[in-house]
Backbone bond lengths (Angstrom), bond angles and torsions (degrees), N, CA, C in turn:
res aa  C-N    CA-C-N  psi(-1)  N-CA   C-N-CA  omega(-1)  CA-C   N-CA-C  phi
1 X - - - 1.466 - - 1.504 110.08 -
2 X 1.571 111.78 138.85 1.506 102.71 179.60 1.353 105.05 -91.79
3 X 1.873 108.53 170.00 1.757 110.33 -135.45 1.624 60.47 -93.79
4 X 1.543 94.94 166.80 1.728 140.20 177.07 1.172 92.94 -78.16
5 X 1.353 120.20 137.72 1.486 133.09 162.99 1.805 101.61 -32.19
6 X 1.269 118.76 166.47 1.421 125.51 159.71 1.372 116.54 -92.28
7 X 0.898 125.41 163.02 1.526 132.82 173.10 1.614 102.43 -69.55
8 X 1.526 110.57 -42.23 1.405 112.41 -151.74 1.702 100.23 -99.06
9 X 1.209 109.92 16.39 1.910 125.88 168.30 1.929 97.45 -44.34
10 X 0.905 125.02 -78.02 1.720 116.35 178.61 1.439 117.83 -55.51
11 X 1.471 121.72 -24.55 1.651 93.17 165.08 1.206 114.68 -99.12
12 X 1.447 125.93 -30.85 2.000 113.07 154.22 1.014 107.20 -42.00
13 X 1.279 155.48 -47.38 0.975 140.73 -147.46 1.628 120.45 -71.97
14 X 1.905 98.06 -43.23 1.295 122.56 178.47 1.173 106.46 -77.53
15 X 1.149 114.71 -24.83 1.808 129.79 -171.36 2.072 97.33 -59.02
16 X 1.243 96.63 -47.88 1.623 107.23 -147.33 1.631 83.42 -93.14
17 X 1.442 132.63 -14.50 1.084 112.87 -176.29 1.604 122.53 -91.23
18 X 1.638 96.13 -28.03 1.306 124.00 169.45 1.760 114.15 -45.72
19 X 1.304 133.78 -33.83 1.450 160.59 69.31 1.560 118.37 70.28
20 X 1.714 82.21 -78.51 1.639 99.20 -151.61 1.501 99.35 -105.36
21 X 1.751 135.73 85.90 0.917 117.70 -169.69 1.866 117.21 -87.13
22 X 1.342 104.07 24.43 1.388 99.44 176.07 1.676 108.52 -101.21
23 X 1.375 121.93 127.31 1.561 124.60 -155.06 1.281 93.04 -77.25
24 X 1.636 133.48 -33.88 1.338 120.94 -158.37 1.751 114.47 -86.41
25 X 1.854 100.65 -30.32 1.664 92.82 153.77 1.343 112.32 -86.05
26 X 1.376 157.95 49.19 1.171 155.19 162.19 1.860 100.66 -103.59
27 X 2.097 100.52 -54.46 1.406 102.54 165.53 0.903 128.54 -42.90
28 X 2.061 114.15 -43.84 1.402 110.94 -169.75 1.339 124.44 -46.10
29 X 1.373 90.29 -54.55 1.402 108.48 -159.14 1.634 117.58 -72.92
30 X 1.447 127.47 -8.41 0.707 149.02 164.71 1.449 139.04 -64.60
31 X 1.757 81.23 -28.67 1.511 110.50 173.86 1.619 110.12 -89.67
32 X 1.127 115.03 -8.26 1.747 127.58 -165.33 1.229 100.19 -113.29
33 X 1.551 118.41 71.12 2.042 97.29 -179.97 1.570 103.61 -119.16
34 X 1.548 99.62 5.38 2.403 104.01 159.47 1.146 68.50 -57.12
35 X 1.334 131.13 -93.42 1.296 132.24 -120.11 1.294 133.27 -89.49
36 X 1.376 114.68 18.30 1.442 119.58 -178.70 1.802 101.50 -92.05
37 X 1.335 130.18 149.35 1.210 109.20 -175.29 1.998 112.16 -126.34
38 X 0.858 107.20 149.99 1.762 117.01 -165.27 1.241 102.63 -51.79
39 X 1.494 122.50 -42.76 1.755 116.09 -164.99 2.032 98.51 -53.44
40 X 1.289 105.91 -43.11 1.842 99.37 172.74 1.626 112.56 2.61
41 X 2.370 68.39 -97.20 1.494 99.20 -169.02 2.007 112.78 -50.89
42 X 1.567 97.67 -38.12 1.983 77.35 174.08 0.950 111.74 -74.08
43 X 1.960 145.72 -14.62 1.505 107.75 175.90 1.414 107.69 -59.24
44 X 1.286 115.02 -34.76 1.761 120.29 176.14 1.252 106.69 -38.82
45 X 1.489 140.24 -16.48 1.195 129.26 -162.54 1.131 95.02 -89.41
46 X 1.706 123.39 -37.82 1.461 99.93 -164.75 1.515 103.68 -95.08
47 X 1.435 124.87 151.84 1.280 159.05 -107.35 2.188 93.68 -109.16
48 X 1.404 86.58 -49.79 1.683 87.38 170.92 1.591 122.75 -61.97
49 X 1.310 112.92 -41.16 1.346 122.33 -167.79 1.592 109.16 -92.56
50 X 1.151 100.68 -22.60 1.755 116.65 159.44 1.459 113.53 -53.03
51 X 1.255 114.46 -61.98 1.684 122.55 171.88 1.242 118.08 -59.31
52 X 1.340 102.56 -27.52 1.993 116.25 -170.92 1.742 95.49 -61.07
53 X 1.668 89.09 -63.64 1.778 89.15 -161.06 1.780 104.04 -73.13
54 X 1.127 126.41 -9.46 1.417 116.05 -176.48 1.363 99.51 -80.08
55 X 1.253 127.25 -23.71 1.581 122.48 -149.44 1.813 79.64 -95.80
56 X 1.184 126.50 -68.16 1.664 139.05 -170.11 1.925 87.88 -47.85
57 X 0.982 114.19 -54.11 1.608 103.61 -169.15 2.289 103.55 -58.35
58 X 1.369 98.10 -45.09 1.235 94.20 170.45 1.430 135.78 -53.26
59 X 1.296 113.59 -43.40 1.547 142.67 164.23 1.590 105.70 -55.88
60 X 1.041 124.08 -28.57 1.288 132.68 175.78 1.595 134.64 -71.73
61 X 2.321 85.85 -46.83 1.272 75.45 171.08 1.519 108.10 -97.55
62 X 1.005 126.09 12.73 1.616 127.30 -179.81 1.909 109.82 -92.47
63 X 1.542 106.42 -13.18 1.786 92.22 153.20 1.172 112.07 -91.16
64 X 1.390 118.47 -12.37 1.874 120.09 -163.68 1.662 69.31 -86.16
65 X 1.176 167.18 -100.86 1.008 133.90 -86.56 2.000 105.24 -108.54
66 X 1.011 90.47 11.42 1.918 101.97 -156.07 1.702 90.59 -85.85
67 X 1.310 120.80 -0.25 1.769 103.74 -178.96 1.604 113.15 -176.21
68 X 1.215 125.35 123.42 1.827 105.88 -165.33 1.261 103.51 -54.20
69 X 1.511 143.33 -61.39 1.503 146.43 -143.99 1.589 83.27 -71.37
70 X 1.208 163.70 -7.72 1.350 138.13 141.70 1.645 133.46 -90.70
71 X 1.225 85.91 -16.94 1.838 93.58 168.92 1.703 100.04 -89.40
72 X 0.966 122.97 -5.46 1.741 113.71 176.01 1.971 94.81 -95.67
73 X 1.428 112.38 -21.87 1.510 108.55 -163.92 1.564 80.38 -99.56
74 X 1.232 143.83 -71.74 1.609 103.31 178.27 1.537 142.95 -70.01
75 X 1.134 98.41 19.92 1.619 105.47 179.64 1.517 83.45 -86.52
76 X 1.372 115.13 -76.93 1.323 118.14 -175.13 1.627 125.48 -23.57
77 X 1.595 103.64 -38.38 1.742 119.39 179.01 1.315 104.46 -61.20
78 X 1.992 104.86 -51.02 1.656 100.09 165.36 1.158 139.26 -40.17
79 X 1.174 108.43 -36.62 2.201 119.71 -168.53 1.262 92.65 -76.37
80 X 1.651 108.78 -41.88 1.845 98.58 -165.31 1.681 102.79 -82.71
81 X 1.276 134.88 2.29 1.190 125.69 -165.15 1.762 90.40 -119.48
82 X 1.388 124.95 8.93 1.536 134.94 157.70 1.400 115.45 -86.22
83 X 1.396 98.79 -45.05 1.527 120.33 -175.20 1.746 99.03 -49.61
84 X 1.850 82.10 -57.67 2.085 74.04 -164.68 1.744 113.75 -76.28
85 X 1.523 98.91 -1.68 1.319 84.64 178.64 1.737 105.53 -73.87
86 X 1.004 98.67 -43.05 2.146 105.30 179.59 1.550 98.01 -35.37
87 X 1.686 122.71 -48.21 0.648 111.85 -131.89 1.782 107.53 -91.64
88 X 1.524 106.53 -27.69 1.033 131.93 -176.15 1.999 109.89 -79.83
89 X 1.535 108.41 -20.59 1.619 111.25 -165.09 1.425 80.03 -57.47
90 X 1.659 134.42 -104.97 1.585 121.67 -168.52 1.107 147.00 -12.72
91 X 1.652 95.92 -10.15 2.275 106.98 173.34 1.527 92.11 -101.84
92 X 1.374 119.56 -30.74 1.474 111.13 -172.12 1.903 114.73 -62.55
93 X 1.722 89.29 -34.20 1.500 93.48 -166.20 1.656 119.76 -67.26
94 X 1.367 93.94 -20.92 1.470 116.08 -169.22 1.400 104.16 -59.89
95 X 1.707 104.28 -56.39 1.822 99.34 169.44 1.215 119.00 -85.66
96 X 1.378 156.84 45.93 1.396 149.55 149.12 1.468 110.95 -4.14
97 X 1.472 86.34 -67.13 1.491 93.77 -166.59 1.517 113.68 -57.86
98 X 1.235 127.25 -36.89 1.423 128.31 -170.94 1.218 103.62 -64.35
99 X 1.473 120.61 -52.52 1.312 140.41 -179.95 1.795 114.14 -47.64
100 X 1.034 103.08 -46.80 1.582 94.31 -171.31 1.782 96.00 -85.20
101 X 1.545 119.61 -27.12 1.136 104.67 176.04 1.812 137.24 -61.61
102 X 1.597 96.89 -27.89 1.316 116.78 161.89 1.627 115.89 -73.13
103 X 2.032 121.44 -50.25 1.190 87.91 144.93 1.456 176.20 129.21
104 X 1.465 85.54 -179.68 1.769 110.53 -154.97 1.053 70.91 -108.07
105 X 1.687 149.65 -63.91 0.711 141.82 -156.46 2.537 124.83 -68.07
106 X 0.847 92.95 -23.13 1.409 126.71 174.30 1.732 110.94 -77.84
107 X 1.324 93.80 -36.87 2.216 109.78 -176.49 1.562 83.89 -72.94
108 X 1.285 109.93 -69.87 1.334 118.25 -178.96 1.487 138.26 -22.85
109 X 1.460 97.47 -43.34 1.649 103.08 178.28 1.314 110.45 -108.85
110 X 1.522 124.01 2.27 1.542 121.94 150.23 1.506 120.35 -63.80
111 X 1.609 100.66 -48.42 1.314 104.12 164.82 1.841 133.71 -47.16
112 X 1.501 83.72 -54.58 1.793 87.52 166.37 1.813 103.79 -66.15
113 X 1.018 150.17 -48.94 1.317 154.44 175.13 1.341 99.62 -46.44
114 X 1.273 125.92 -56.89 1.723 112.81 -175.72 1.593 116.21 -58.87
115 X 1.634 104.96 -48.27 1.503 98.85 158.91 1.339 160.09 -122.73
116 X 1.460 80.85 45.00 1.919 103.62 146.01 1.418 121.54 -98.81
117 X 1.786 111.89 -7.01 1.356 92.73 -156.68 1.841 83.61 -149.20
118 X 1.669 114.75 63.98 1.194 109.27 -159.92 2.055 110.54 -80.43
119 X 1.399 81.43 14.92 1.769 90.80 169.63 1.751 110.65 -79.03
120 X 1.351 112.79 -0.25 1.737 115.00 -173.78 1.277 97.32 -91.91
121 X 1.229 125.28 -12.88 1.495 142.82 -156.98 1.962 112.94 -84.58
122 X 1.761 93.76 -33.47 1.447 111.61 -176.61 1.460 120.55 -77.65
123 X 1.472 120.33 140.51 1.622 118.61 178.44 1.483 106.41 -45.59
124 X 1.683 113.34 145.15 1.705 94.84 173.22 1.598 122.74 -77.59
125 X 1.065 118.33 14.98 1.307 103.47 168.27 1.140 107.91 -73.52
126 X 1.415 124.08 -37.20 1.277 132.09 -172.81 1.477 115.76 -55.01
127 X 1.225 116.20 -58.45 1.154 135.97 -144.39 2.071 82.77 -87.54
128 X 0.936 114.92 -18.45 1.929 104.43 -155.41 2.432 65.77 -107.42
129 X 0.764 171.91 6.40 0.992 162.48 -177.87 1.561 105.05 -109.68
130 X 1.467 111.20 -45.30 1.243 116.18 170.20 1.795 118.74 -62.99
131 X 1.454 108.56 -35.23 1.434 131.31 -175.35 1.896 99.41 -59.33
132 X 1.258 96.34 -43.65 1.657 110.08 -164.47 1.519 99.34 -67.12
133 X 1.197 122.30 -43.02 1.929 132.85 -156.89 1.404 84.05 -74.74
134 X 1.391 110.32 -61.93 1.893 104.43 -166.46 1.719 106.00 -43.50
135 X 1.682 97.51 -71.50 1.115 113.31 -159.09 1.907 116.31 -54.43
136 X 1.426 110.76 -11.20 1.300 116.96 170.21 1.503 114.82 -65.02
137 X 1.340 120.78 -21.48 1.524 138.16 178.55 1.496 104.37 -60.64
138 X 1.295 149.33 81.32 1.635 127.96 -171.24 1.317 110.81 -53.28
139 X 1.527 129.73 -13.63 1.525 126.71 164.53 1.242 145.35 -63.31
140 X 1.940 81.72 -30.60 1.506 96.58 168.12 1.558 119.63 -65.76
141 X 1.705 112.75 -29.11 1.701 103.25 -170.14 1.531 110.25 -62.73
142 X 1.235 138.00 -25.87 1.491 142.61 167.40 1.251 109.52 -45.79
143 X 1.677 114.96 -47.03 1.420 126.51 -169.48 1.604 113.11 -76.38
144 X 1.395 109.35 -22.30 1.613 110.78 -172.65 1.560 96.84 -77.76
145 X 1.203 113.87 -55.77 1.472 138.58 173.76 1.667 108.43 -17.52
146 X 1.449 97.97 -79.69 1.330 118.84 165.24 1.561 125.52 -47.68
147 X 1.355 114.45 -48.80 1.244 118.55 161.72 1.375 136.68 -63.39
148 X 1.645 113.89 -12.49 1.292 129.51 156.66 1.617 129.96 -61.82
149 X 1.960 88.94 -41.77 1.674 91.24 -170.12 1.395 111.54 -104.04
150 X 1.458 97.43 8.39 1.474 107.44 173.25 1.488 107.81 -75.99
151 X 1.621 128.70 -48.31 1.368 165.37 -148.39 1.600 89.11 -88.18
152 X 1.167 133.05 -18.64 1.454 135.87 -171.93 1.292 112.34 -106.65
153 X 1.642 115.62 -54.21 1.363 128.88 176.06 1.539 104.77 -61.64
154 X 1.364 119.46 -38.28 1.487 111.44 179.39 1.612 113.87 -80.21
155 X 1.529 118.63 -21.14 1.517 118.65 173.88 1.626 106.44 -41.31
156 X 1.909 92.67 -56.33 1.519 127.49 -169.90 1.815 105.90 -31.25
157 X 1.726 83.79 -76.21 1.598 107.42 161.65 1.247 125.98 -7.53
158 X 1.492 106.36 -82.87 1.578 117.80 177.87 1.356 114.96 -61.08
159 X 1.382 109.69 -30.28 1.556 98.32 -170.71 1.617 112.94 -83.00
160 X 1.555 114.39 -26.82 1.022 115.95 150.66 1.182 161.08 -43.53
161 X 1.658 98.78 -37.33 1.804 122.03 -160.48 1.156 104.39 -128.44
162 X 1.823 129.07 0.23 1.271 130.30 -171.82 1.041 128.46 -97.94
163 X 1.498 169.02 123.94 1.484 144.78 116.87 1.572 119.51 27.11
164 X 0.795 114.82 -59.29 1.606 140.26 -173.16 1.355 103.65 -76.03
165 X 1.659 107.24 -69.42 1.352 111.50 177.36 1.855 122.05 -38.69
166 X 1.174 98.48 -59.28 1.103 125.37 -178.57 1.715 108.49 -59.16
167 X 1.355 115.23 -49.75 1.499 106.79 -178.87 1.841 105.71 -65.39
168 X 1.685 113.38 -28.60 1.418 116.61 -170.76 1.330 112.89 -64.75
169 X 1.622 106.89 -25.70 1.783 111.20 -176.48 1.372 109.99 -74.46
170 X 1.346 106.10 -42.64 1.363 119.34 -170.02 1.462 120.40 -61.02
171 X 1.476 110.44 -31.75 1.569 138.11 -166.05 1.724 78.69 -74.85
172 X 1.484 114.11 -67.32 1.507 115.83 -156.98 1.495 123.61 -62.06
173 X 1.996 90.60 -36.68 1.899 85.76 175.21 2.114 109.31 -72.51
174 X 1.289 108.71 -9.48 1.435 99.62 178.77 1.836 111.45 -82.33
175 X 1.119 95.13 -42.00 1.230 104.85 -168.63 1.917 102.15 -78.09
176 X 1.004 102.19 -17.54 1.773 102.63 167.23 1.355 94.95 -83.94
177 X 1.522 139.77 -41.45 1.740 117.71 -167.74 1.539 103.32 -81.14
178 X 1.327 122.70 -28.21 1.335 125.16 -172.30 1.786 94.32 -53.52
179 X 1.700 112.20 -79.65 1.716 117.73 -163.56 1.586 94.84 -54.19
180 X 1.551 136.78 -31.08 0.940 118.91 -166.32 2.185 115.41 -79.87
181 X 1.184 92.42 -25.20 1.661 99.62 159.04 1.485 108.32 -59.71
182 X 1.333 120.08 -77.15 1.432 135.76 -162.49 1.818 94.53 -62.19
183 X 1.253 151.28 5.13 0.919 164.47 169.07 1.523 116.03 -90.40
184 X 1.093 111.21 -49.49 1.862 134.93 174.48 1.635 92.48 -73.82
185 X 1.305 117.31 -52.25 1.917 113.11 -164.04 1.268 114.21 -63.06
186 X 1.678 121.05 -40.11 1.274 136.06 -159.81 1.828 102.66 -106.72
187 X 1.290 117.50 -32.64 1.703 106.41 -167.82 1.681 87.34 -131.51
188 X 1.646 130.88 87.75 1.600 130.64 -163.26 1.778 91.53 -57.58
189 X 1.009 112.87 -171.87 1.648 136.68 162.68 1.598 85.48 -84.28
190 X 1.684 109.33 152.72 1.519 98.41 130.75 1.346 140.16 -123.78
191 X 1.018 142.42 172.02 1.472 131.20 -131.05 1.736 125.81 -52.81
192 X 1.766 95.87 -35.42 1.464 97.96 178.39 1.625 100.28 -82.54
193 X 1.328 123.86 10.96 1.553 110.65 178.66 1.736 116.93 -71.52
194 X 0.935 129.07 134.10 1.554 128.45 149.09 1.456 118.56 -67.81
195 X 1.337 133.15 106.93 1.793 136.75 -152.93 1.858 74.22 -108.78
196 X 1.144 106.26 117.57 1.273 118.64 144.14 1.389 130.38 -114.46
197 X 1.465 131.18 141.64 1.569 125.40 -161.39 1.776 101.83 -121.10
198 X 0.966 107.32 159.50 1.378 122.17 -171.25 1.526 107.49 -59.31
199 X 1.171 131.08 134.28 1.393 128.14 168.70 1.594 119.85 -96.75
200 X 1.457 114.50 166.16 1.482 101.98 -171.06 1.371 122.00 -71.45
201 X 1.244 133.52 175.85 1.169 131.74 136.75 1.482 140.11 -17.61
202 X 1.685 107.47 -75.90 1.031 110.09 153.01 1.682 145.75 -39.36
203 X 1.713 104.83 -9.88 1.521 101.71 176.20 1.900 114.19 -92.54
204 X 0.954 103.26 2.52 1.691 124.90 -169.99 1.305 105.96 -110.23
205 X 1.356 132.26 124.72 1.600 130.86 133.41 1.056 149.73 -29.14
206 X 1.459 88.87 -53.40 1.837 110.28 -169.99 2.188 85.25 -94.31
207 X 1.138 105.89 123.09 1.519 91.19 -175.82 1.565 89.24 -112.06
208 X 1.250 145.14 6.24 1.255 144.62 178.19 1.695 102.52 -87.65
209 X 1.305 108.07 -28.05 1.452 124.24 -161.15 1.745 89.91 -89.72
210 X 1.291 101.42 -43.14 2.048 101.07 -172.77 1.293 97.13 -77.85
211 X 1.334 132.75 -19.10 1.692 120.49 -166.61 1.771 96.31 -74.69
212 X 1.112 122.25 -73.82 2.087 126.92 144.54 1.090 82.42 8.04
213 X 1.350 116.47 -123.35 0.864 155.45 -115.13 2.051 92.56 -55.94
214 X 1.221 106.58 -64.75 1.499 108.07 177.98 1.446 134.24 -36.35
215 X 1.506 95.16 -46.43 1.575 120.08 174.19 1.818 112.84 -56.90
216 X 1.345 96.95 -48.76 1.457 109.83 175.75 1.542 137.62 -68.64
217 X 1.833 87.02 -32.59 1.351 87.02 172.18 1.675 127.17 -89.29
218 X 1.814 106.90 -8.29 1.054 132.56 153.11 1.737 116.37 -44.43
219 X 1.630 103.26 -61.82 1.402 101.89 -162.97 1.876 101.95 -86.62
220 X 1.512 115.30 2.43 1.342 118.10 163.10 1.671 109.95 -71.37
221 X 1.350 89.75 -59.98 1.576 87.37 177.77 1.339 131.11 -40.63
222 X 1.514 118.54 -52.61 1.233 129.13 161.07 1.590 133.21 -20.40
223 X 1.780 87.81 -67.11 1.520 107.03 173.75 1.602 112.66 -44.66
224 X 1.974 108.74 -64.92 1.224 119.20 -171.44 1.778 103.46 -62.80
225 X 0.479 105.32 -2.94 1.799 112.29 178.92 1.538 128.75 -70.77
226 X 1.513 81.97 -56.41 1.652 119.15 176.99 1.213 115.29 -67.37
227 X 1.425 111.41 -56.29 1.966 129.49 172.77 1.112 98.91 -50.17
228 X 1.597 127.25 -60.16 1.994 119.22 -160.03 1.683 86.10 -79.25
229 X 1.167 153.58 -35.60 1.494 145.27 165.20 1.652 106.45 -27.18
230 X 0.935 83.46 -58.18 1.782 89.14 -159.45 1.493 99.77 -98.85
231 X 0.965 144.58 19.46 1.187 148.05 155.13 1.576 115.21 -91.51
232 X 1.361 81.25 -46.31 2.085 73.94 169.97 1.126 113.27 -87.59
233 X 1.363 143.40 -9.52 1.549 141.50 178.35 1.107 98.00 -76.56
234 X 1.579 126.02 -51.21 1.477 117.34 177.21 1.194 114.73 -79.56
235 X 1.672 136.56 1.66 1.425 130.60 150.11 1.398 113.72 -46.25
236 X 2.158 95.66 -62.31 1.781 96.93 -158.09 1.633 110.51 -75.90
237 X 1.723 109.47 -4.17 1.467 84.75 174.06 1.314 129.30 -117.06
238 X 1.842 96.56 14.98 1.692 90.68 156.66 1.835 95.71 -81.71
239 X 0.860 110.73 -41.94 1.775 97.14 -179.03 1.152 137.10 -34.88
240 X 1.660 99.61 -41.71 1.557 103.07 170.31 1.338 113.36 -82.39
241 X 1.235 104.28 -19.52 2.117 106.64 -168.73 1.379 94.34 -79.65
242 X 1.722 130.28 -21.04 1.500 119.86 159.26 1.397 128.72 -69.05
243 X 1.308 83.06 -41.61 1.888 97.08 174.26 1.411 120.66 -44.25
244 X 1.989 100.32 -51.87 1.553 102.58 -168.21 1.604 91.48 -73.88
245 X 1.401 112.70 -35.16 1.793 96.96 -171.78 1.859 116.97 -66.32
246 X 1.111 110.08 -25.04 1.652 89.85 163.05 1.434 128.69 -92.56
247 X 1.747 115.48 14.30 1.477 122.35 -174.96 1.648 95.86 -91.59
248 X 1.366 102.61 -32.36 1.657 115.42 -172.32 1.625 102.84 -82.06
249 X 1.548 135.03 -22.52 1.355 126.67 153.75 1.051 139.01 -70.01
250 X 1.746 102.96 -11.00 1.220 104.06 169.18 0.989 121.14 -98.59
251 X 1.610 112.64 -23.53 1.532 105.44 -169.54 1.989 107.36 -67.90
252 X 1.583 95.48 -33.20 1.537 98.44 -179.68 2.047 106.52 -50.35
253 X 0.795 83.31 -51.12 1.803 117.44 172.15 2.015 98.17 -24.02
């Protein structure tokens, strides 16, 4: 099931815009709401990652504002990171379906994550105060240790040995070949590129390590996709806008 709007949809919203002081990616994105997807706004729900991105958005705008030759070089990052959004909304729309299936699927395991682990739930002062009492124990660092690769081997586990597990891999290696086709159709390689495509599940061990790994090399691709896109569009049309300007000096000529 896909997640329910949030309650807190109007102050993220203002939150993230407050943010973005370039108006034309503020429009963009505004204009793109198929394609914005819910798991976002719920990591926003939880309380750590809430502080994470407010504090990094702050830090952000306090180098953008510390000197012109970098507030002109990320303003500029802004326009071009509007640009590719324009440019990319029509490849996004194409997969909907993949998109909400990943996700619904993503809402899903925050949800199970909030309640198994309703300590993600607490303000971080809390939680980094609580971190400090344990971790003052020198016995406990063995135990975190352990409790990490325990928390991994059992991800492994389930995803391995489960019903569930098993339908989640399956969902992901399809839904990775699906965007990764419609990825090749809409943004080509170009020629000196190496196009590599997602491999299954089944060729990996660590399947917690291939789920990473897939997602990423997906949303790498994308990026590098988008950049050589618009790099050559804005090659061929200063080329031609030179071209026509010395056909028009001569003809005056």
């Amino acid at each position: 099931a896909q997640c329910a709007p949030s309650k807190r949809n109007r102050r993220v919203t203002s939150h993230h815009q407050s943010h973005r002081t370039s108006s034309s990616f503020i429009m963009t994105a505004e204009a793109m709401p198929a394609t914005q997807m819910q798991v976002f706004d719920k990591l926003l729900q939880i309380p750590l990652l809430d502080y994470a991105y407010s504090t990094s958005a702050g830090v952000y705008q306090k180098v953008k504002g510390c000197n012109g030759i970098i507030n002109y070089a990320l303003g500029s990052a802004e326009g071009a990171a509007a640009l590719a959004m324009t440019a990319v909304a029509p490849v996004a729309n194409k997969f909907q379906g993949p998109i909400h299936y990943v996700d619904s699927t993503l809402c899903n395991g925050i949800d199970a994550l909030q309640e198994k682990m309703p300590i993600v739930k607490e303000p971080p002062q809390q939680i980094i105060e609580n971190a400090k009492n344990y971790v003052s124990n020198s016995a406990a660092v063995g135990r975190v240790q352990s409790m990490t690769n325990v928390g991994w081997e059992k991800a492994n586990e389930v995803l391995s040995t489960t019903t569930v597990g098993n339908m989640t891999l399956t969902g992901l290696d399809t839904t990775s070949s699906i965007a990764d086709r419609y990825i090749d159709y809409y943004l080509p390689a170009s020629e000196d590129e190496e196009n590599v495509h997602p491999h299954p599940s089944s060729d990996c061990e660590d399947k917690v390590l291939h789920a990473a790994h897939t997602v990423g090399a997906l949303s790498a691709k994308v990026s590098r996709r988008l950049y050589n896109t618009i790099s050559r569009r804005a090659s061929r049309t200063t080329s031609e806008s030179s071209d026509a300007s010395s056909h028009h000096t001569s003809d005056e000529e």
